[in-house]
C-alpha positions as CSV (number, residue, x, y, z in Angstrom):
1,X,90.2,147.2,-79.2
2,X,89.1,145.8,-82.7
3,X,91.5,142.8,-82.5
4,X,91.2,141.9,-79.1
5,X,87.2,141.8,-79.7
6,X,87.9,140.0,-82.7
7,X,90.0,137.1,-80.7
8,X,87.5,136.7,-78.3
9,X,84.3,136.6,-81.1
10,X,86.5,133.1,-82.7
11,X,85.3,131.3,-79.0
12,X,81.8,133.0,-78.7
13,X,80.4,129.1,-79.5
14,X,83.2,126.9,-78.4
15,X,86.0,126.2,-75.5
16,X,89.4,127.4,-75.8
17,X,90.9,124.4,-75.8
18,X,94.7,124.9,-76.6
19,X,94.6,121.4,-78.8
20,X,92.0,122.7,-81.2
21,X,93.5,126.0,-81.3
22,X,96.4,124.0,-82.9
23,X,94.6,122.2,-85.2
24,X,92.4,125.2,-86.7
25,X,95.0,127.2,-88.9
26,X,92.5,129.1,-89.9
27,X,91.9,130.0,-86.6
28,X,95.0,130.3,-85.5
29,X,96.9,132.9,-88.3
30,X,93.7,134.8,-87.7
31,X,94.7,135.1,-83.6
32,X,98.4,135.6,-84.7
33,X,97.5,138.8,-87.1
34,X,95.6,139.7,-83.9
35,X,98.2,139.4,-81.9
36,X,100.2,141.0,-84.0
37,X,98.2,144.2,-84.5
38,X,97.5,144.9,-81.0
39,X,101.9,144.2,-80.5
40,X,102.0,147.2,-83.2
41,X,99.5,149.6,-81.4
42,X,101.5,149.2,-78.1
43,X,104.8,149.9,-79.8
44,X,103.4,153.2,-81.4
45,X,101.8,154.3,-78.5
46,X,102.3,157.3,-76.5
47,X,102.2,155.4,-73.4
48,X,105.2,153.1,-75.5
49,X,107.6,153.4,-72.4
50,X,105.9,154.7,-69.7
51,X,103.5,152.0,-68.7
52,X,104.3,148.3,-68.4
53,X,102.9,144.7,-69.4
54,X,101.3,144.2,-66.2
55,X,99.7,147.1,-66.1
56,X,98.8,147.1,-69.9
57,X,97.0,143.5,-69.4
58,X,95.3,144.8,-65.8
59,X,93.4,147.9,-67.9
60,X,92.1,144.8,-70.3
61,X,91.6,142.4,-67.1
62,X,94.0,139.7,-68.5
63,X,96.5,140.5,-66.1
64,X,96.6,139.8,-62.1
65,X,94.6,142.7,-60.4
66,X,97.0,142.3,-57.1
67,X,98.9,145.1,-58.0
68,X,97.6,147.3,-61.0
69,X,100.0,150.1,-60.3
70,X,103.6,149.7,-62.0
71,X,106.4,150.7,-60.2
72,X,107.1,153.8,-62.5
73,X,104.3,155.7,-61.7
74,X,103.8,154.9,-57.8
């Protein structure tokens, strides 16, 4: 949960604008080690396997809410 608070504290004063994104390096690496982190937590989770992206990004409402149940657990 660090990282993903982390990405959303670089925007707390400005638009996510994808062009500025771009042009912030800074910025940017420091989203990609994000990124890369929370890739790393999934992988060595318990739930690695058993629960899906969808579902993954509906528990941290990035995902579509339409159906928040994967298939392998109906």
């Amino acid at each position: 949960m660090q990282s993903i608070n982390e990405i959303d504290s670089y925007y707390v004063d400005k638009p996510k604008i994808y062009e500025e994104y771009v042009a912030d390096i800074n910025t940017k690496r420091a989203i990609e080690r994000d990124l890369e982190i929370i890739g790393e937590a999934a992988n060595n989770s318990p739930l690695n396997g058993s629960m899906d992206l969808l579902y993954f990004s509906v528990l941290f409402n990035t995902g579509s809410k339409t159906n928040p149940i994967p298939p392998k657990t109906r």
